[in-house]
TORVO-352493 format. One record per residue (C-alpha): residue number from 1; residue in three letters; x, y, z. Coordinates in pm, whole numbers, plus 50000, padded with zeros to 5 digits. Layout:
residues N
{seq NUM type ALA xx X yy Y zz Z}
...
This chain:
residues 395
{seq 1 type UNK xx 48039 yy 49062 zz 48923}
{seq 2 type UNK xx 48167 yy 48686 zz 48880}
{seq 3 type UNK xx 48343 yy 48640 zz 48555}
{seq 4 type UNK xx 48267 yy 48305 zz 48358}
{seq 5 type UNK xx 48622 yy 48268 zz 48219}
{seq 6 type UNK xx 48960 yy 48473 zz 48237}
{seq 7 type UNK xx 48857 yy 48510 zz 47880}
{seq 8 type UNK xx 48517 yy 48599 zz 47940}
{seq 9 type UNK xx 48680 yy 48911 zz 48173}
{seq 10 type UNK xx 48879 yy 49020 zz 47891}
{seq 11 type UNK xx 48598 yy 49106 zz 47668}
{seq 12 type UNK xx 48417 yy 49288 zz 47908}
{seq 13 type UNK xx 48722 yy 49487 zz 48016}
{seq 14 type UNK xx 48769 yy 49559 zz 47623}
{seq 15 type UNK xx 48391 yy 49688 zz 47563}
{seq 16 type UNK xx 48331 yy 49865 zz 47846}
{seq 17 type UNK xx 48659 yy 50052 zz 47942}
{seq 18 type UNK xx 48804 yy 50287 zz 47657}
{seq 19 type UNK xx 49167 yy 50254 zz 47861}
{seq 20 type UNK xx 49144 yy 49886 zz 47806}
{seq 21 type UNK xx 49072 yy 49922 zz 47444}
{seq 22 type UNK xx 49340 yy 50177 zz 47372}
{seq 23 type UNK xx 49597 yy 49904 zz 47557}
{seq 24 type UNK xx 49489 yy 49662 zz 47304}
{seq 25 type UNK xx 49480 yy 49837 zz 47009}
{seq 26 type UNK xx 49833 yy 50052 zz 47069}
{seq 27 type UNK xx 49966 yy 49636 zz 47109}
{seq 28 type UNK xx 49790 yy 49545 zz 46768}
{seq 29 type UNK xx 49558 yy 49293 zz 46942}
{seq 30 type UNK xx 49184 yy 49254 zz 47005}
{seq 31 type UNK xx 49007 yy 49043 zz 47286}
{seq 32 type UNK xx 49039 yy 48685 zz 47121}
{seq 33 type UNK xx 49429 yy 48743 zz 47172}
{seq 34 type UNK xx 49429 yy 48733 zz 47529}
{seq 35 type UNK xx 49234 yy 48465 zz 47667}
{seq 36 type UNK xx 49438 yy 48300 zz 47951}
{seq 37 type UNK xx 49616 yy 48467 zz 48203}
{seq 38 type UNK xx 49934 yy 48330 zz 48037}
{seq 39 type UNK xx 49877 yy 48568 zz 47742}
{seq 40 type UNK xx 49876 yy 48878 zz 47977}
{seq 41 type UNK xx 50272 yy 48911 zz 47838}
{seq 42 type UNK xx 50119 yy 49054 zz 47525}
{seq 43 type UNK xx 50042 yy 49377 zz 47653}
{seq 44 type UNK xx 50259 yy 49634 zz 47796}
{seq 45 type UNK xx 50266 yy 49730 zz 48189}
{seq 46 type UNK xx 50086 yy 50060 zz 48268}
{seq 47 type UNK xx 50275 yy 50230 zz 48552}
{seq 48 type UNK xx 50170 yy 50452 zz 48861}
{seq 49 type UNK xx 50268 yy 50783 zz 48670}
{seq 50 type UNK xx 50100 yy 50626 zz 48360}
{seq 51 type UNK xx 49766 yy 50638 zz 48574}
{seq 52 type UNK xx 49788 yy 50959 zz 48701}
{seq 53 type UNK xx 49919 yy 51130 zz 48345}
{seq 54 type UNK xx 49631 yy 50931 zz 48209}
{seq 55 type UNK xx 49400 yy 51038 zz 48494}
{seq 56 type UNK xx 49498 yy 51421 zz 48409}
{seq 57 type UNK xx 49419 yy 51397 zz 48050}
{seq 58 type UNK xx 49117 yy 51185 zz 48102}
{seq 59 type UNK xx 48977 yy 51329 zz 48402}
{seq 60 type UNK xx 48878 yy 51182 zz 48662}
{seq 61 type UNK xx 49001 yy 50803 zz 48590}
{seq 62 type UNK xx 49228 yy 50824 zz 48270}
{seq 63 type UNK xx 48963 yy 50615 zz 48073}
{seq 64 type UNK xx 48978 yy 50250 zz 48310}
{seq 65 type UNK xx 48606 yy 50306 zz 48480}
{seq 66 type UNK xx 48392 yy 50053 zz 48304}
{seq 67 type UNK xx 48064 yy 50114 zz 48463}
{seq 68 type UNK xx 47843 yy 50467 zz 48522}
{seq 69 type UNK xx 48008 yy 50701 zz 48796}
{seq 70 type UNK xx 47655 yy 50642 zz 49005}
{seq 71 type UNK xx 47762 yy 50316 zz 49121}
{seq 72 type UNK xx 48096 yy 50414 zz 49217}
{seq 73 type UNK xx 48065 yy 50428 zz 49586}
{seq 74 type UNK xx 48346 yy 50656 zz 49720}
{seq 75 type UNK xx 48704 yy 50813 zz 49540}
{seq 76 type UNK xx 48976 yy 50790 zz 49711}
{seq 77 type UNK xx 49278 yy 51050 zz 49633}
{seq 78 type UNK xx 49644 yy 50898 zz 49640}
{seq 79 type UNK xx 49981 yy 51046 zz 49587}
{seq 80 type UNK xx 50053 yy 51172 zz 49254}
{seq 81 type UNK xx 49762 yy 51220 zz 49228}
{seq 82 type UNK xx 49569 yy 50943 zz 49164}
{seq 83 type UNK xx 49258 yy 50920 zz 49207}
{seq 84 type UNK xx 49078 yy 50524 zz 49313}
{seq 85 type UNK xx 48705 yy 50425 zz 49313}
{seq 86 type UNK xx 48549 yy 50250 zz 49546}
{seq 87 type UNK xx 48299 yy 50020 zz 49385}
{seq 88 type UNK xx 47989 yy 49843 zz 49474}
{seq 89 type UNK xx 47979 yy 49541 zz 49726}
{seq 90 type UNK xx 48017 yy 49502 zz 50080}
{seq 91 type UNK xx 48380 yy 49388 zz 50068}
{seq 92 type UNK xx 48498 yy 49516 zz 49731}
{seq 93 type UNK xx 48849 yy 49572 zz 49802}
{seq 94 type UNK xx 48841 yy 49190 zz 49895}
{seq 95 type UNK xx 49047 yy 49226 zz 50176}
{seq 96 type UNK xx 48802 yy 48996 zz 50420}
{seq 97 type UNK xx 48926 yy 48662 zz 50223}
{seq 98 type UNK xx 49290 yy 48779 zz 50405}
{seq 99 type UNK xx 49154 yy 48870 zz 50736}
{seq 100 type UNK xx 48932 yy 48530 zz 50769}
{seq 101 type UNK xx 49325 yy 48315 zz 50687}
{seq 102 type UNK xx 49477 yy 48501 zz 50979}
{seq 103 type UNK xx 49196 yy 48396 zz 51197}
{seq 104 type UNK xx 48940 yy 48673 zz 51242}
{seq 105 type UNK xx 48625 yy 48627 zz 51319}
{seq 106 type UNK xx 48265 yy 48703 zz 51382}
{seq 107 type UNK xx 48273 yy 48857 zz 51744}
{seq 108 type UNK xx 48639 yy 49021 zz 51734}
{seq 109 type UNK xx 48639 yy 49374 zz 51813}
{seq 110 type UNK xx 48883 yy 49538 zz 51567}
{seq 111 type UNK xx 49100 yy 49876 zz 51582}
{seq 112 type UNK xx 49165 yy 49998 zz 51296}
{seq 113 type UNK xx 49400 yy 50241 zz 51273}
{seq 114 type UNK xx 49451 yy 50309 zz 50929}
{seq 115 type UNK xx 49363 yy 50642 zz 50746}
{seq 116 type UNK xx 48980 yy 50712 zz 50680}
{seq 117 type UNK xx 49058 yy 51009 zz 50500}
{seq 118 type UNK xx 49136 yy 51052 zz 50092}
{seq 119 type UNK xx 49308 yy 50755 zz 50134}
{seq 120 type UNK xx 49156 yy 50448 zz 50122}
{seq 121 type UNK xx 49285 yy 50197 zz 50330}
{seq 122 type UNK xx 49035 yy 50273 zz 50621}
{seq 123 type UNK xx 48700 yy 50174 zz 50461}
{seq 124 type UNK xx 48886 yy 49923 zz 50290}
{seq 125 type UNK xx 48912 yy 49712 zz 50622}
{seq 126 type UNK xx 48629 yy 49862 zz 50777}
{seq 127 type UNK xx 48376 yy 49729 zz 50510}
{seq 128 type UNK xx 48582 yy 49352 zz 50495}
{seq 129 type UNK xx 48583 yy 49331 zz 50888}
{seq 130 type UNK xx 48212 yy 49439 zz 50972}
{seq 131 type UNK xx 48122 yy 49167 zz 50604}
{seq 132 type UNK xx 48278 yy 48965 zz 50830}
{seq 133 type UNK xx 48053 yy 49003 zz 51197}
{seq 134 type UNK xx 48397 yy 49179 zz 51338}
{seq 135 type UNK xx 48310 yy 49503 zz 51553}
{seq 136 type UNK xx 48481 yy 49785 zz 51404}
{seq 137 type UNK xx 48631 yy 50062 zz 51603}
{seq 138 type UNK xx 48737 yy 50321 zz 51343}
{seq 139 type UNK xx 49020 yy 50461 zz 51519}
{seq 140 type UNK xx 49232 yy 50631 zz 51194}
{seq 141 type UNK xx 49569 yy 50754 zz 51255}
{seq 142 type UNK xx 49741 yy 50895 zz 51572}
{seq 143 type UNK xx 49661 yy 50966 zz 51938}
{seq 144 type UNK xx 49863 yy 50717 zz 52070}
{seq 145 type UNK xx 49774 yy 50721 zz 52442}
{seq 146 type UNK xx 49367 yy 50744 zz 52364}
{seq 147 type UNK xx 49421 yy 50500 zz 52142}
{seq 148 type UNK xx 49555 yy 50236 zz 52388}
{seq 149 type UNK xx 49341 yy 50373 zz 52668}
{seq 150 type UNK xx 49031 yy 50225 zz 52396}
{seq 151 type UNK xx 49251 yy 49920 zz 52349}
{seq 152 type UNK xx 49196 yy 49821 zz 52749}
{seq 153 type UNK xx 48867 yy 49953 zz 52796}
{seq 154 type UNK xx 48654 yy 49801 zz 52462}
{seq 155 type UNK xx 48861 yy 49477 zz 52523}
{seq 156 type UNK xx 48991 yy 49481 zz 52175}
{seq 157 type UNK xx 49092 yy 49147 zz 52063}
{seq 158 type UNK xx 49218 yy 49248 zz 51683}
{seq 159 type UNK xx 49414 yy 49540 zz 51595}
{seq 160 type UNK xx 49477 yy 49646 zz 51152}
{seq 161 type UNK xx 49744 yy 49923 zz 51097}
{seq 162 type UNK xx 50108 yy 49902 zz 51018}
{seq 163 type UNK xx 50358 yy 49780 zz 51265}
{seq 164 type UNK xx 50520 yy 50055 zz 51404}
{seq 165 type UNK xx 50197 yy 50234 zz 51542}
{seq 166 type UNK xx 50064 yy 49861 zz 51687}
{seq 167 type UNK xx 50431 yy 49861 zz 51881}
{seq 168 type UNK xx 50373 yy 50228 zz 51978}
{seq 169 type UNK xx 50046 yy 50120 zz 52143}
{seq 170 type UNK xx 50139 yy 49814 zz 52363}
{seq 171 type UNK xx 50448 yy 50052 zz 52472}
{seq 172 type UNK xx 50197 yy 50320 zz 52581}
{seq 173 type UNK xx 50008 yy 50047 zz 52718}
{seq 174 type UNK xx 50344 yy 49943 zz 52923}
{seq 175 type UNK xx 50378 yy 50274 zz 53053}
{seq 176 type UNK xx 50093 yy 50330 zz 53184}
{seq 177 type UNK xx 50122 yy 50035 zz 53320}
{seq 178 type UNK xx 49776 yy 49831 zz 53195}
{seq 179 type UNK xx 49941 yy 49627 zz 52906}
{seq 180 type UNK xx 49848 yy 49322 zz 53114}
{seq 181 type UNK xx 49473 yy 49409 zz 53099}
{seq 182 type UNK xx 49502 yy 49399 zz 52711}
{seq 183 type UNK xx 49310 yy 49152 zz 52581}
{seq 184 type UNK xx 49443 yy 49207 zz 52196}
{seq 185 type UNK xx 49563 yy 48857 zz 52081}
{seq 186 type UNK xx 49578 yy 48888 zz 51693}
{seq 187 type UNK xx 49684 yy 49213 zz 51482}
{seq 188 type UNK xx 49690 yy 49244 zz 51095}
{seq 189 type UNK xx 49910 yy 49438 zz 50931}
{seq 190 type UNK xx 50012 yy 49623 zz 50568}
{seq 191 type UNK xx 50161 yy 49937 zz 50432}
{seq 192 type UNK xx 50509 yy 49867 zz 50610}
{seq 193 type UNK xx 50764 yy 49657 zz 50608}
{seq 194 type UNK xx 50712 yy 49384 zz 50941}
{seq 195 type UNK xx 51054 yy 49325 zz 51065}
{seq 196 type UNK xx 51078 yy 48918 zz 51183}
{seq 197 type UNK xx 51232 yy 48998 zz 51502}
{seq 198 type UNK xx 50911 yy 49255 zz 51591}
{seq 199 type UNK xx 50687 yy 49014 zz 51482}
{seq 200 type UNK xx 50912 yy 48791 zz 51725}
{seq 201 type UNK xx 50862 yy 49024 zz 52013}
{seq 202 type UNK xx 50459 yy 49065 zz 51988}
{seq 203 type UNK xx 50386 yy 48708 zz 51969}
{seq 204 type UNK xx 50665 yy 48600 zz 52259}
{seq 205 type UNK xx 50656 yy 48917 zz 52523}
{seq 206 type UNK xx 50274 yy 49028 zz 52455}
{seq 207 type UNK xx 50084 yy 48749 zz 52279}
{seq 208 type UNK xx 50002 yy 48894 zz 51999}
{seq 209 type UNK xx 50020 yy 48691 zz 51668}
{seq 210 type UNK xx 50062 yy 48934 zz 51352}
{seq 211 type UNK xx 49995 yy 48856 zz 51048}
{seq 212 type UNK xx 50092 yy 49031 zz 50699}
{seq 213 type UNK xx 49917 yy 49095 zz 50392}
{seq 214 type UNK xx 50011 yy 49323 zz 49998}
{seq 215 type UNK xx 49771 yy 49512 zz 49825}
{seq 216 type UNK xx 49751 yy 49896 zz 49655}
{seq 217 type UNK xx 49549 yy 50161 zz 49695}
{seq 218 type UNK xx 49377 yy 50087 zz 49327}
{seq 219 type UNK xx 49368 yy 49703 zz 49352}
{seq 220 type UNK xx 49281 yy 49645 zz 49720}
{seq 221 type UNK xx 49406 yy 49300 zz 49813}
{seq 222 type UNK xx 49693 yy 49156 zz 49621}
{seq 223 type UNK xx 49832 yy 48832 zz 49823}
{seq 224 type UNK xx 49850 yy 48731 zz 50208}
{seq 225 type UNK xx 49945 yy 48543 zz 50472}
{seq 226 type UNK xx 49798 yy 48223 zz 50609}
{seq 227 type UNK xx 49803 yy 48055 zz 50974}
{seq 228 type UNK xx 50127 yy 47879 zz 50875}
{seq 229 type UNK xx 50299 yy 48253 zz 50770}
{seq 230 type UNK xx 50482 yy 48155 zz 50459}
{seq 231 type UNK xx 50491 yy 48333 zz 50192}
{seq 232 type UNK xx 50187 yy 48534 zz 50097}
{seq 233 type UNK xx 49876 yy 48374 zz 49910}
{seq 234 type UNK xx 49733 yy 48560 zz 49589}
{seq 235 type UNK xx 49391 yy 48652 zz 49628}
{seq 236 type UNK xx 49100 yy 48637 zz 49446}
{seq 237 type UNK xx 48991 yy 48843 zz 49185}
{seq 238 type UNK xx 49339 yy 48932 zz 49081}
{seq 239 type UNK xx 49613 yy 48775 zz 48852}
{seq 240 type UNK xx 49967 yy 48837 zz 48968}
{seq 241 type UNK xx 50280 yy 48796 zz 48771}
{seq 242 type UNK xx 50639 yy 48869 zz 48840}
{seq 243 type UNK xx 50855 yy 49058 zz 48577}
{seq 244 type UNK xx 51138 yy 49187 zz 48455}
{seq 245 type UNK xx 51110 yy 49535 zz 48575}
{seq 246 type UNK xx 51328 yy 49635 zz 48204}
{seq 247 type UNK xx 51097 yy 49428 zz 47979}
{seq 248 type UNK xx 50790 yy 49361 zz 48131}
{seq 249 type UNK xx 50798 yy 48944 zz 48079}
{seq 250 type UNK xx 50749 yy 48697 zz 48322}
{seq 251 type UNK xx 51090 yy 48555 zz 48538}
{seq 252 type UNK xx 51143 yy 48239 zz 48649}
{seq 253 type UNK xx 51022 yy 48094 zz 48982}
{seq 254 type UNK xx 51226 yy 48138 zz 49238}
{seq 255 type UNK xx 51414 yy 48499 zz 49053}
{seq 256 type UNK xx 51305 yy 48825 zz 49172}
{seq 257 type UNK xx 51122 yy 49077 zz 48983}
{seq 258 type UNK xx 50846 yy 49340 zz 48979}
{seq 259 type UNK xx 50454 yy 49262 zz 49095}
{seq 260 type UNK xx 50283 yy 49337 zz 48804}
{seq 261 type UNK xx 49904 yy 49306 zz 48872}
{seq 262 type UNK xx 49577 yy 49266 zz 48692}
{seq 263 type UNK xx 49292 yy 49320 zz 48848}
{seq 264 type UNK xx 48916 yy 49172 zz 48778}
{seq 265 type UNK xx 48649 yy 49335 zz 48849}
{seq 266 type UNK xx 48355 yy 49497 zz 48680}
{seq 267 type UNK xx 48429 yy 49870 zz 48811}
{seq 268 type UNK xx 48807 yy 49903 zz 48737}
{seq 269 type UNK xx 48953 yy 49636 zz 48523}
{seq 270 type UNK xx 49317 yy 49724 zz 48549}
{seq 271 type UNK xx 49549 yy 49563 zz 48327}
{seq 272 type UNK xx 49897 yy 49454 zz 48429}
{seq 273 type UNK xx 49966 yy 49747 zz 48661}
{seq 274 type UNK xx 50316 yy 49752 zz 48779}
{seq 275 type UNK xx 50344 yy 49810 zz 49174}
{seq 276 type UNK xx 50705 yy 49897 zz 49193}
{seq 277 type UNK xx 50746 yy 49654 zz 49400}
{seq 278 type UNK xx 50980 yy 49327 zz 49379}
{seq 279 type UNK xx 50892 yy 49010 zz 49490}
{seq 280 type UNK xx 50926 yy 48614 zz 49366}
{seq 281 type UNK xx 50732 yy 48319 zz 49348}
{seq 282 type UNK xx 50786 yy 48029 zz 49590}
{seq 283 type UNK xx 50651 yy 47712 zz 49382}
{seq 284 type UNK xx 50673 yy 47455 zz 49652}
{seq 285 type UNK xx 50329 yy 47405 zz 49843}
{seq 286 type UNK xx 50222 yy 47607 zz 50103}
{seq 287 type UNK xx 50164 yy 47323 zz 50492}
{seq 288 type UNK xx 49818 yy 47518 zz 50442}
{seq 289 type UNK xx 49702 yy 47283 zz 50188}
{seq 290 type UNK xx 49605 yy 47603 zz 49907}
{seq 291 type UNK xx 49722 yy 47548 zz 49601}
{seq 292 type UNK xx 49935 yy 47811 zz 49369}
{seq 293 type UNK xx 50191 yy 47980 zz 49396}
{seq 294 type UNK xx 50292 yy 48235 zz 49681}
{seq 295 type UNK xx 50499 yy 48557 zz 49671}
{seq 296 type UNK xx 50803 yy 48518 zz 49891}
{seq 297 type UNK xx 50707 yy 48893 zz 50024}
{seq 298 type UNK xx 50768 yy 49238 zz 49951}
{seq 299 type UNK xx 51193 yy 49226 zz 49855}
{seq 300 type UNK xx 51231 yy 49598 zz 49802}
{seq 301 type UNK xx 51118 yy 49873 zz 49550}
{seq 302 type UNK xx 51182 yy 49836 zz 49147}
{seq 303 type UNK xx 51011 yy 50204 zz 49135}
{seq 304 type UNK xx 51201 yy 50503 zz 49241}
{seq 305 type UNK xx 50953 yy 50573 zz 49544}
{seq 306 type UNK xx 50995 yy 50438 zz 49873}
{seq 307 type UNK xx 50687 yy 50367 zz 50122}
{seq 308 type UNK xx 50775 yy 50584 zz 50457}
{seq 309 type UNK xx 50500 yy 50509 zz 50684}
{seq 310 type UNK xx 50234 yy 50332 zz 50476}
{seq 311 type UNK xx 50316 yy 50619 zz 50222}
{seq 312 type UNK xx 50482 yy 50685 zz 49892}
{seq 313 type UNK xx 50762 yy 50924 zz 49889}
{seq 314 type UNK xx 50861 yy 51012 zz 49524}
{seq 315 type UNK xx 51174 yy 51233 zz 49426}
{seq 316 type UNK xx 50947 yy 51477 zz 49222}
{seq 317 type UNK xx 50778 yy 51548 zz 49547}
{seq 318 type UNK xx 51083 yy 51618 zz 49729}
{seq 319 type UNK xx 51192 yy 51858 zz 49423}
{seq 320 type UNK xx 50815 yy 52024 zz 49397}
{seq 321 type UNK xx 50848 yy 52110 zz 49780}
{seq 322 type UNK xx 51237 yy 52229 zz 49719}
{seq 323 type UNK xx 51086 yy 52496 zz 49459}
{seq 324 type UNK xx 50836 yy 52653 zz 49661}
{seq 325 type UNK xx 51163 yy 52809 zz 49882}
{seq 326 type UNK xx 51369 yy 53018 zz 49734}
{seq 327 type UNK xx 51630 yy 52976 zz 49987}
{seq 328 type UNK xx 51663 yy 52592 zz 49910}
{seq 329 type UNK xx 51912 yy 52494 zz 49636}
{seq 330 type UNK xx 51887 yy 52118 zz 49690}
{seq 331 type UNK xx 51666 yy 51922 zz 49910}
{seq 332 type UNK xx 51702 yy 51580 zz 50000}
{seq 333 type UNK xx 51477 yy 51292 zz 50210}
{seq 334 type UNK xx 51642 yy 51037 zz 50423}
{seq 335 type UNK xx 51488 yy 50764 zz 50582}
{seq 336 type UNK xx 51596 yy 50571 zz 50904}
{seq 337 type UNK xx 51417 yy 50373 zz 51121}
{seq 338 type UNK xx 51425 yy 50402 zz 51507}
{seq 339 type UNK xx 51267 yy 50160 zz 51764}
{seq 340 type UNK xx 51087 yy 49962 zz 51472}
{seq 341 type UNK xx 50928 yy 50321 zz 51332}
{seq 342 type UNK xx 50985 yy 50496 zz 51012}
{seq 343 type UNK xx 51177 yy 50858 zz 51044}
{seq 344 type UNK xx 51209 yy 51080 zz 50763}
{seq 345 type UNK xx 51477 yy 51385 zz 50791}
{seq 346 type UNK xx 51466 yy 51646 zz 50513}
{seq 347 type UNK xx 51816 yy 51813 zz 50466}
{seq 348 type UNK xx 51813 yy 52111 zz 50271}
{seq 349 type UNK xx 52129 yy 52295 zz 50153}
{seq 350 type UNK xx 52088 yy 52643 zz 50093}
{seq 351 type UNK xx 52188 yy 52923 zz 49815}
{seq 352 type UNK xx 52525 yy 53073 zz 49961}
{seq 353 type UNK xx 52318 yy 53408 zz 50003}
{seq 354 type UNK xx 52056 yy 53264 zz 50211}
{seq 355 type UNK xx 52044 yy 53275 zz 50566}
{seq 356 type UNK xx 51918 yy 52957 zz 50818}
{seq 357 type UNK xx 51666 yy 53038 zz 51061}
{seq 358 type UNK xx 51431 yy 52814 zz 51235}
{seq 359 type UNK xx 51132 yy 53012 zz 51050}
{seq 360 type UNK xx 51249 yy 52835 zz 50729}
{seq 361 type UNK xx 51273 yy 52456 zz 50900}
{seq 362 type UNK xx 50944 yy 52527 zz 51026}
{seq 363 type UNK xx 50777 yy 52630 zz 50748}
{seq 364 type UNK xx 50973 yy 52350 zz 50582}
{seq 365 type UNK xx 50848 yy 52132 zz 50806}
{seq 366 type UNK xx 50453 yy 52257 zz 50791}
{seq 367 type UNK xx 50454 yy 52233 zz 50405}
{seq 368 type UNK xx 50601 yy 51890 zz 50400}
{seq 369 type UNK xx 50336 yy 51750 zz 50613}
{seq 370 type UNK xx 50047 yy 51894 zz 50376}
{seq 371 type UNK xx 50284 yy 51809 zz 50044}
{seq 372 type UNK xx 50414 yy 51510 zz 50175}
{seq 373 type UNK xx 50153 yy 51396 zz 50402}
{seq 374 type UNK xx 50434 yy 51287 zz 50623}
{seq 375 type UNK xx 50569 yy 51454 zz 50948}
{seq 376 type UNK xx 50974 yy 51524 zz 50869}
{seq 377 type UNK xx 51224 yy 51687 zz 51085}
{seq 378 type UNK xx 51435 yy 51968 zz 50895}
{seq 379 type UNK xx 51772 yy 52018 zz 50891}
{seq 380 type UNK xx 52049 yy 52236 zz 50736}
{seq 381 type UNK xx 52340 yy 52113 zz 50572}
{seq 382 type UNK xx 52636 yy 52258 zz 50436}
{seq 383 type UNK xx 52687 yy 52329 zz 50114}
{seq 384 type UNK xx 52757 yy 52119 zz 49825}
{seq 385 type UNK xx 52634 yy 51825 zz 50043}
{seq 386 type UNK xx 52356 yy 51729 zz 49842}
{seq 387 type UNK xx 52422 yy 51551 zz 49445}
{seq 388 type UNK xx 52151 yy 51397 zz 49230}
{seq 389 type UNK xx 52019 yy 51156 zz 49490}
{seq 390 type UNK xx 51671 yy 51296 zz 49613}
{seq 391 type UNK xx 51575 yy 51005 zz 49810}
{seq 392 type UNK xx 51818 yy 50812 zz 50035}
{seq 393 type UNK xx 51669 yy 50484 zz 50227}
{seq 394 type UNK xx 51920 yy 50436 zz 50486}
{seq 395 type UNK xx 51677 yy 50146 zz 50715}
């Protein structure tokens, strides 16, 4: 659906979603009040856990749907949990408008390697790239060595993941000794952090131009590169502002704050949802000739989750997965990074009484991947190693 006016969005997010309505009337405003995207100040930020309290009271989407649950295509589950919808439209997470700036086309044949499962970053690429003419190959997660043994032998010529896996490939390609034959020449990437001098090595050693885009799993596309790489480009059907994190209102260009974004469409008109995420606005023009206002990328995290492979890691997870062992006192998640990928070590510190044993790291280990949904190597540590501190981002 194609909003007349900003305006025009506002009152149909206000009749049709009881969320929306209880934002405006707990800010003692009605629709007339808002009617530029400069008025979005008005009303307070809803945050992540504020979905997912509100999705647990309000079963299953806290009160935000605006249309029937028959046109909702798919739900998609994501940490906390929340719970996304999937909309109707061929491209509804808009993600094709950032694929077609970093030069795919009709014709490419695409592996994508993101996650078809709960979450929903798979079909959201899947359904931009085939709106697009692309060939999809729907690859998912893992399997490093089939997965660059498909590389050579479909003659892929795009690749859409995050970083670290597309490095792990073209090394696995090196070692078995075809990464000549590779005929991958442009890769898209999100959900981790792209490290200049990677995206350095790609283009130089292999040829491969990457590209970098933002978005959540409940907005879809947020901003994105162009050809010219910088800064990333808002997209459409979304109004980003940048905030103080404290007080919700907008900063200066050029200061960093928080990505607060509203989203508008017919099937989940979100309302200044806070990503966690900092950022700031560059204001000079982009050598790409489109107008606005770009995001100088992803700065660091405002939020007390960090992203470890594409995924959220909160501290009440690591605490929830401390208290299902009663030998744990304190558990704590560090992240490093090694040869451009994301590693996650657990250390637990144990009651004095308790005894280590490699049962306990493994079963550690096993309930932090289902938990967690992330693989983590266990250790031991001595005690009174561990303070307050559940999360430590060491990269």
């Amino acid at each position: 659906m194609r909003f007349k006016s900003f305006a025009h969005y506002i009152r149909f997010a206000y009749d049709n979603s009881a969320a929306v309505r209880e934002k405006f009337d707990d800010a003692g405003l009605k629709p007339g009040d808002v009617q530029s995207p400069g008025d979005l100040p008005r009303l307070p930020v809803t945050r992540k856990p504020d979905l997912s309290k509100r999705q647990q009271e309000k079963p299953p989407f806290g009160g935000f749907l605006a249309v029937p649950l028959s046109s909702v295509q798919r739900v998609f589950a994501s940490p906390g949990p929340i719970y996304d919808p999937q909309g109707e439209g061929e491209d509804y997470w808009r993600w094709g408008e950032a694929l077609t700036a970093a030069g795919f086309e009709a014709g490419d044949i695409v592996q994508n390697t993101f996650s078809y499962h709960l979450t929903p970053a798979g079909f959201m690429f899947d359904s931009a790239l085939r709106s697009m003419g692309c060939t999809v190959i729907p690859a998912g997660v893992g399997n490093t060595e089939l997965q660059a043994q498909i590389m050579r032998d479909l003659r892929v010529t795009g690749y859409v993941g995050v970083p670290s896996f597309l490095y792990s490939l073209i090394k696995k390609a090196e070692e078995q000794g075809f990464v000549s034959e590779l005929a991958l020449r442009r890769a898209w990437i999100t959900a981790e952090r792209l490290p200049e001098e990677l995206r350095a090595l790609l283009r130089e050693k292999y040829g491969v131009k990457v590209f970098q885009g933002y978005g959540t799993a409940d907005t879809g596309c947020v901003a994105f590169e162009c050809l010219e790489a910088k800064g990333l480009h808002p997209g459409r059907g979304v109004v980003v502002e940048i905030v103080d994190p404290q007080t919700g209102e907008p900063v200066p260009d050029g200061e960093t704050g928080e990505i607060v974004i509203t989203l508008m469409v017919k099937t989940y008109p979100l309302l200044r949802l806070a990503s966690g995420d900092l950022s700031a606005f560059a204001p000079e023009p982009c050598p790409c000739g489109r107008p606005g206002k770009r995001l100088a990328g992803v700065l660091g995290r405002a939020a007390a989750g960090v992203k470890v492979r594409g995924l959220f890691l909160y501290p009440h997870q690591v605490s929830e997965l401390a208290g299902e062992f009663r030998e744990i006192r304190a558990l704590r998640a560090v992240v490093t990074q090694q040869d451009f990928k994301d590693e996650l070590t657990l250390e637990a510190e144990l009651h004095l009484e308790a005894e280590e044993s490699l049962e306990l790291t493994r079963a550690v280990a096993t309930r932090a991947k289902d938990l967690l949904r992330l693989k983590a190597r266990v250790v031991v540590v001595p005690p009174r190693t561990i303070d307050n501190t559940l999360i430590v981002d060491k990269r």
